[in-house]
C-alpha positions as a Markdown table, in Angstrom:
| # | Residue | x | y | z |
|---|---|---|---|---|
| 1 | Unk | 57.4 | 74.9 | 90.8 |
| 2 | Unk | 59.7 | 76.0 | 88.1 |
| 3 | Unk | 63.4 | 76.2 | 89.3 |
| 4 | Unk | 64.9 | 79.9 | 89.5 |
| 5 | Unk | 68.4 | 80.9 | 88.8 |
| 6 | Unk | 71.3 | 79.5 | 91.3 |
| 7 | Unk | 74.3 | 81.5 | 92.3 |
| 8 | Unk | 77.7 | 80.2 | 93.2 |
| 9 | Unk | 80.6 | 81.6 | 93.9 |
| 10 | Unk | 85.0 | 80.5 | 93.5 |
| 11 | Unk | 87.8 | 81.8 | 95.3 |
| 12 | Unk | 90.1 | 83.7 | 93.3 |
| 13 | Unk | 93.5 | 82.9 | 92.8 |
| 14 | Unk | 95.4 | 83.6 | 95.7 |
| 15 | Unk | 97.5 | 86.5 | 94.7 |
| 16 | Unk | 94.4 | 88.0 | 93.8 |
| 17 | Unk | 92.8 | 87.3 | 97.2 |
| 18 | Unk | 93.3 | 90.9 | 98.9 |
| 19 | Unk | 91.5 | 92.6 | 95.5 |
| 20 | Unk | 89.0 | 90.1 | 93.9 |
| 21 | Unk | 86.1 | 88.8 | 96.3 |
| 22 | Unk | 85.2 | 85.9 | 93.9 |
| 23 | Unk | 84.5 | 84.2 | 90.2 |
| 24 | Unk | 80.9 | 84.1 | 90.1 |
| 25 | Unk | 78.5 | 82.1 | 87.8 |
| 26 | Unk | 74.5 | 82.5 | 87.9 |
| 27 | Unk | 72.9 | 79.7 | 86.1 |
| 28 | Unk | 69.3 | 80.1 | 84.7 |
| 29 | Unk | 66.0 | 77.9 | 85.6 |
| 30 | Unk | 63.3 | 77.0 | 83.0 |
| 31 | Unk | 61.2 | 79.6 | 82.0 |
| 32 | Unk | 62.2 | 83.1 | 82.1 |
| 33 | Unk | 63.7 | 83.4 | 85.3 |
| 34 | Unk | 64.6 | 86.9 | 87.1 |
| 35 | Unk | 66.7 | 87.6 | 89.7 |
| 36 | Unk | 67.6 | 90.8 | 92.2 |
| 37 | Unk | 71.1 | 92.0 | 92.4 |
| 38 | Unk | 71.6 | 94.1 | 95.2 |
| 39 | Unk | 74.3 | 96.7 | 95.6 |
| 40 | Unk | 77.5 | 95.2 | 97.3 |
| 41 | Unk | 79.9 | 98.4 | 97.1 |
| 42 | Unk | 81.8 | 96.0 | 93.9 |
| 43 | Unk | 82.9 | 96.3 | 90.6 |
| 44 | Unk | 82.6 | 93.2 | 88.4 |
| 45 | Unk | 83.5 | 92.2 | 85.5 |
| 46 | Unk | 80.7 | 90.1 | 83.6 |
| 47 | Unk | 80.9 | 87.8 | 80.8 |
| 48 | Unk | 76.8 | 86.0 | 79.2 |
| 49 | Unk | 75.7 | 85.4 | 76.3 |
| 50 | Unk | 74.7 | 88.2 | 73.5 |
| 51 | Unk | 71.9 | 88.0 | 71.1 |
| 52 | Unk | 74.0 | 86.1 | 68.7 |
| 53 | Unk | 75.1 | 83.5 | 71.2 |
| 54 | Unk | 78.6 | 84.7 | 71.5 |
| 55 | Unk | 80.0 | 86.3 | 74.7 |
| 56 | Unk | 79.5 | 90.0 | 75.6 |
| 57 | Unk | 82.0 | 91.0 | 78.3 |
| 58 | Unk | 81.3 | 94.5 | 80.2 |
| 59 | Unk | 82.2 | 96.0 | 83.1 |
| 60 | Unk | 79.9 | 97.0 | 85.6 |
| 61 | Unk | 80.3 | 99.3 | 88.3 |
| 62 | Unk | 79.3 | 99.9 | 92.1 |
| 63 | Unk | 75.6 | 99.6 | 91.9 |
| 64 | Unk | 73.9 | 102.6 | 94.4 |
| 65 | Unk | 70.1 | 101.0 | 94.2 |
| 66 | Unk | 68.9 | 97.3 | 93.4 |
| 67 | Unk | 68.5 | 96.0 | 89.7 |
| 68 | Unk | 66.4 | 92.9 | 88.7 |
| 69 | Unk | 67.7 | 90.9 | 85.9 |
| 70 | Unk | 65.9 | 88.1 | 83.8 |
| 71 | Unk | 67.4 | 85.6 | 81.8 |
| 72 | Unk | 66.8 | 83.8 | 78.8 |
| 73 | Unk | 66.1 | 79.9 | 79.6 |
| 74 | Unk | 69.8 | 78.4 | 80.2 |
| 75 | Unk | 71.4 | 81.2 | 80.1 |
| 76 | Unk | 74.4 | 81.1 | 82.4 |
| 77 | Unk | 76.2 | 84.5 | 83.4 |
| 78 | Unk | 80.0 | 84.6 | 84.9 |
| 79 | Unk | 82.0 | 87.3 | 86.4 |
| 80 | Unk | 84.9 | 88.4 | 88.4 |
| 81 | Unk | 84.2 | 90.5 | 91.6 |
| 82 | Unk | 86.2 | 93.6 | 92.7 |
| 83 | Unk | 86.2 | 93.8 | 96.1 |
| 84 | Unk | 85.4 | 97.7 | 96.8 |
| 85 | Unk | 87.5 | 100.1 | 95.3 |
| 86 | Unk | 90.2 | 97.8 | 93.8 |
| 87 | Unk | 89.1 | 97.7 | 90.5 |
| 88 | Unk | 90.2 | 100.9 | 89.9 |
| 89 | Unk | 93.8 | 99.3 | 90.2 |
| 90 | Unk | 93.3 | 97.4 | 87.0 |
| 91 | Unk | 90.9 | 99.6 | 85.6 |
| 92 | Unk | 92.1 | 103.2 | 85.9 |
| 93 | Unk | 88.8 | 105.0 | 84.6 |
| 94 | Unk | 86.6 | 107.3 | 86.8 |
| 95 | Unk | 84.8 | 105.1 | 88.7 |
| 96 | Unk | 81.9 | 107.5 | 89.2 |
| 97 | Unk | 81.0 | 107.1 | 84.7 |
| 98 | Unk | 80.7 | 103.3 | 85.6 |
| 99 | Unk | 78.4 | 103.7 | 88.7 |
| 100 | Unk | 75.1 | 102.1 | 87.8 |
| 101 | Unk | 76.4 | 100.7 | 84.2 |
| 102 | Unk | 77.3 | 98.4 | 82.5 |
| 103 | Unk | 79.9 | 99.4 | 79.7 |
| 104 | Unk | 81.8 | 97.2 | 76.9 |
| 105 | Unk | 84.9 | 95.3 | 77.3 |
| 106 | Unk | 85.7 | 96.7 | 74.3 |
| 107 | Unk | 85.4 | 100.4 | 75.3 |
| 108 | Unk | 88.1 | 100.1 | 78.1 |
| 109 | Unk | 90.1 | 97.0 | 76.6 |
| 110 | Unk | 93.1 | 99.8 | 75.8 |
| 111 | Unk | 93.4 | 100.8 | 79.6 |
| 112 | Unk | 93.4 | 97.2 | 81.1 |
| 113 | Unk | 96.4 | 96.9 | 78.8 |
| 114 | Unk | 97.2 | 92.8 | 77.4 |
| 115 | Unk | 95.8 | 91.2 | 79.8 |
| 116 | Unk | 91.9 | 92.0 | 78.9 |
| 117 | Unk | 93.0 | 91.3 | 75.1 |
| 118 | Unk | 94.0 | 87.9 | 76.4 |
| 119 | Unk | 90.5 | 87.3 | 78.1 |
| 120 | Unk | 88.6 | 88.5 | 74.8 |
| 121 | Unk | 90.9 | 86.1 | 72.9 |
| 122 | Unk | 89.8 | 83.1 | 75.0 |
| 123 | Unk | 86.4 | 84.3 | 75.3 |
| 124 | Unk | 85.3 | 85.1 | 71.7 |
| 125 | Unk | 87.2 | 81.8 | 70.6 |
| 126 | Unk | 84.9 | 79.4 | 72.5 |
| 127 | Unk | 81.5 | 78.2 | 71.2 |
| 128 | Unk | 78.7 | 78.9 | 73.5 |
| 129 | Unk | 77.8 | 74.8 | 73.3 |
| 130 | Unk | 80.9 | 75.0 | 75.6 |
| 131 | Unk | 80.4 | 76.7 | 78.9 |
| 132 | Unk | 83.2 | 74.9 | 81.1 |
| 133 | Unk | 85.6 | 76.0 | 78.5 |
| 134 | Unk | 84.5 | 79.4 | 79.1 |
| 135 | Unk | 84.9 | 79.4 | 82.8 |
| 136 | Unk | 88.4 | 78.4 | 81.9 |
| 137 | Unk | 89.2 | 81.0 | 80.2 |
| 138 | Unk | 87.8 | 83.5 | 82.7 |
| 139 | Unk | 90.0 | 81.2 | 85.4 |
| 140 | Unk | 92.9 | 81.6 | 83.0 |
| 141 | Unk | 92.3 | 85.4 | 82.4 |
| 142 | Unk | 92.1 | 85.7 | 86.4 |
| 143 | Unk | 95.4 | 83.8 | 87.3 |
| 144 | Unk | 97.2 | 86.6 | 84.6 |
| 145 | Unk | 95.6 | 89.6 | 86.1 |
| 146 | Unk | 97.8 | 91.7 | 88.1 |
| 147 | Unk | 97.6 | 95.4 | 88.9 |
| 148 | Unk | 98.3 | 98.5 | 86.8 |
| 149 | Unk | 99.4 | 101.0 | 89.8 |
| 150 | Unk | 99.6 | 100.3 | 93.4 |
| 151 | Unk | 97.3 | 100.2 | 96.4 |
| 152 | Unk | 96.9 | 104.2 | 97.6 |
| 153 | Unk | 94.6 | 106.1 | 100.6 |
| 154 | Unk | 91.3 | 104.9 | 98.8 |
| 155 | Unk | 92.2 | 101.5 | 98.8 |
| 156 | Unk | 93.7 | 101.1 | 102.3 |
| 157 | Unk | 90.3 | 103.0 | 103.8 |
| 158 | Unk | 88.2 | 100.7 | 101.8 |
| 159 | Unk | 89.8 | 97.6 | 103.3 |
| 160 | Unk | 89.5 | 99.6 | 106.9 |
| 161 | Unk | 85.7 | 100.0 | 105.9 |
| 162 | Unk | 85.0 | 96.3 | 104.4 |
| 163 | Unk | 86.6 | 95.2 | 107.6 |
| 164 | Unk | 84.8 | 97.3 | 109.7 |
| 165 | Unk | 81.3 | 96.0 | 107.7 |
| 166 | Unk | 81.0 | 100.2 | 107.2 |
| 167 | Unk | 80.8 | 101.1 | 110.7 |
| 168 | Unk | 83.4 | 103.6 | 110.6 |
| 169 | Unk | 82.9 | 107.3 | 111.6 |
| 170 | Unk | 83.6 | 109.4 | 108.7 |
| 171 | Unk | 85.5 | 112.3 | 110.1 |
| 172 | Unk | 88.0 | 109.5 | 111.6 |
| 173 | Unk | 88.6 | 107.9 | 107.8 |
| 174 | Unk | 89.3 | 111.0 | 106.3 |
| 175 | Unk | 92.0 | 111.7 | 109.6 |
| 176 | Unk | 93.4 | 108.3 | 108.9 |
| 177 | Unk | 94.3 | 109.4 | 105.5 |
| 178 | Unk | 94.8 | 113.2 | 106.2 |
| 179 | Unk | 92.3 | 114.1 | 103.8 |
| 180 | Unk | 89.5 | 116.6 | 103.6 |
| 181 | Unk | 86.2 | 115.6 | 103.6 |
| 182 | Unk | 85.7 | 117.1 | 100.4 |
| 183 | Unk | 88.9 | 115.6 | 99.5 |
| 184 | Unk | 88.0 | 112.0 | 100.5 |
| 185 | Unk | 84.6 | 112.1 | 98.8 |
| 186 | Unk | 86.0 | 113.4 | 95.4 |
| 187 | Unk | 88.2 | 110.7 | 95.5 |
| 188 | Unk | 85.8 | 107.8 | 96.3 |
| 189 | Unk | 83.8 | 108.7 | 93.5 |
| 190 | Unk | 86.6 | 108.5 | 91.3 |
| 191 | Unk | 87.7 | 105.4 | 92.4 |
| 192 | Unk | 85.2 | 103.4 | 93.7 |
| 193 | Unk | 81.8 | 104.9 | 92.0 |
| 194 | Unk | 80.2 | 106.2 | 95.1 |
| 195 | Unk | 81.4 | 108.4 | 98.6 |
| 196 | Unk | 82.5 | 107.1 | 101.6 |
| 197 | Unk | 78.8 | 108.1 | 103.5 |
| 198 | Unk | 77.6 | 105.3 | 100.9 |
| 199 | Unk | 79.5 | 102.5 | 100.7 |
| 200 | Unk | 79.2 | 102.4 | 104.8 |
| 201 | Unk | 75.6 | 102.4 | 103.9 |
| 202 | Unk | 76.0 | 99.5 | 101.4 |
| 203 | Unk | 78.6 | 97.9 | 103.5 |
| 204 | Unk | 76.4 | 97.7 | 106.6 |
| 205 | Unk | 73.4 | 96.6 | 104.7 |
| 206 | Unk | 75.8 | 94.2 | 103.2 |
| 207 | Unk | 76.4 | 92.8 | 106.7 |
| 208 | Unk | 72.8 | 92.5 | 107.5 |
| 209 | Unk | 72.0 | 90.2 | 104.7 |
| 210 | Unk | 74.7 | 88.0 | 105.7 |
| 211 | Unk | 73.3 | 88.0 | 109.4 |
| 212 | Unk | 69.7 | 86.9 | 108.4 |
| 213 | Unk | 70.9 | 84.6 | 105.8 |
| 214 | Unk | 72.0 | 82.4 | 108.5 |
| 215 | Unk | 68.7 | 82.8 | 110.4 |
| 216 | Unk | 65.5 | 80.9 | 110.2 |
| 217 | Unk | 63.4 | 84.0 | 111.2 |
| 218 | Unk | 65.6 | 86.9 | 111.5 |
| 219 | Unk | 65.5 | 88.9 | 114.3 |
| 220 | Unk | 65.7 | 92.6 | 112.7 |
| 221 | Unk | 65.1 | 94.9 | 115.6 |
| 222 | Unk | 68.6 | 93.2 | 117.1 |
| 223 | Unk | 69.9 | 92.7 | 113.7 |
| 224 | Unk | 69.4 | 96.5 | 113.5 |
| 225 | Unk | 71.3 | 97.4 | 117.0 |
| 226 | Unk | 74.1 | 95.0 | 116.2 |
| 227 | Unk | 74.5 | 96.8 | 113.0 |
| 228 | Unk | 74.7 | 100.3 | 114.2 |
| 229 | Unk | 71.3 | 100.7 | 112.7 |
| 230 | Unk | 69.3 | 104.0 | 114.6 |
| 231 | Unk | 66.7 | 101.3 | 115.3 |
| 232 | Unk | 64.3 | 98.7 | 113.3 |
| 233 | Unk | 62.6 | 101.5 | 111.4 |
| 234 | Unk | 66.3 | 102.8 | 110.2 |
| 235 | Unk | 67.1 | 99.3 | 108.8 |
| 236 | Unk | 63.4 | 99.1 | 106.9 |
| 237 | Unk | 64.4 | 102.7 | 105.7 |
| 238 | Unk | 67.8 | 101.6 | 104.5 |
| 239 | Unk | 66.2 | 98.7 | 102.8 |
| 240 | Unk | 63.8 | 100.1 | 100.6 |
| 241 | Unk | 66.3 | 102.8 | 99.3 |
| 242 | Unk | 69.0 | 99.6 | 98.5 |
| 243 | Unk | 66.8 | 96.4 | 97.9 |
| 244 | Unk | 63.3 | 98.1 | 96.4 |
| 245 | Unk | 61.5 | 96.2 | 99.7 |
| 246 | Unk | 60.7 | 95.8 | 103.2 |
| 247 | Unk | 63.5 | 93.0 | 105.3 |
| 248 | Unk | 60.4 | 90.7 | 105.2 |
| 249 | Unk | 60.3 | 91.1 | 101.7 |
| 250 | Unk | 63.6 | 90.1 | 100.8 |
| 251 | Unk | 63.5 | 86.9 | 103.3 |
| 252 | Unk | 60.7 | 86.0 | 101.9 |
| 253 | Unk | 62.7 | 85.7 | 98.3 |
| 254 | Unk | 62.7 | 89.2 | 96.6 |
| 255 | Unk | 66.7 | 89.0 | 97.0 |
| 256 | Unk | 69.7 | 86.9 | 95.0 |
């Protein structure tokens, strides 16, 4: 059997603990291998080879559906994960144009300030022969980063909901922050790329993936009560809008 692609992740740097998730690298099998990315409620930044063999650095925003990605045969892609809605602390764009996209370093470089020029300086400056080097340089570029504005409401209620794995009554995040509704959502899609409803959606979907990872034979009628799930056929309807499949499915290898 021809090997697929394998995912690892790195801690971030400590004082980037609270925003970044993780550095990330996906390194490819033989063959053309593909893999699924499912939506994670994160922005990352994403560094892989282009056509000419140098590195293409783009920003991609909160995914709302599943995309499947093949590689070219030892290809190996890196990236720096947002954890939800604190990219737009370093990247003060609308979130809701980078939603489902993937746009060029170079086309925000001016509103990350010196600290992406520092990144594209290391990046473009190593041969592709050298992949550690790379990853250095993305390390490097991470222990620089630092924020562009404070933490505000958005952020706060997105740490409430990652903590909460999204199983936090709407009305009672908009309270917290003594927002509207309409208020809240406008926001979110701003700043994190999709509504609150949503990124519970993603967030508890999230949660379930990291439950049957760490089963032999997941149990999804209780995974589906333990996640606030309506019941089983909830969860099987939540899957196919967010991973393309059935939960069987995706155990069975569909997922990252």
């Amino acid at each position: 059997m021809t090997p697929g692609p394998t995912y690892r992740e790195l801690p971030p740097p400590p004082h980037l603990a609270a925003d970044v998730a993780c550095l990330w690298v996906v390194e490819a099998g033989r063959g053309h291998p593909a893999y699924r990315v499912l939506p994670d409620g994160c922005t990352d930044l994403v560094v892989q080879p282009a056509a000419d063999g140098a590195p293409r650095i783009e920003v991609v925003g909160t995914m709302r559906g599943p995309q499947d990605v093949t590689l070219a045969p030892g290809a190996r892609v890196m990236g720096l994960r947002f954890r939800p809605g604190m990219a737009y602390r370093y990247l003060p764009l609308p979130a809701d144009e980078l939603a489902d996209n993937a746009v060029p370093l170079a086309a925000v470089s001016t509103s990350w300030g010196r600290e992406l020029a520092i990144l594209a300086a290391h990046l473009t400056g190593e041969a592709p022969a050298a992949p550690p080097a790379v990853a250095g340089s993305l390390a490097s570029f991470a222990a620089r980063l630092r924020p562009l504005q404070p933490a505000g409401p958005v952020q706060h209620l997105c740490r409430w909901l990652t903590a909460a794995h999204g199983s936090v009554r709407i009305d009672d995040l908009a309270s917290q922050a003594n927002l509207s509704g309409r208020q809240m959502r406008r926001l979110f899609l701003a700043q994190v790329g999709v509504g609150p409803k949503q990124l519970a959606r993603i967030l508890r979907f999230q949660r379930v993936l990291a439950l049957a990872g760490g089963a032999r034979r997941p149990d999804w009628a209780g995974l589906a009560y333990d996640c606030g799930y309506a019941d089983q056929a909830h969860l099987v309807h939540e899957f196919s809008a967010l991973a393309g499949c059935s939960p069987g499915q995706l155990a069975a290898g569909l997922g990252r």
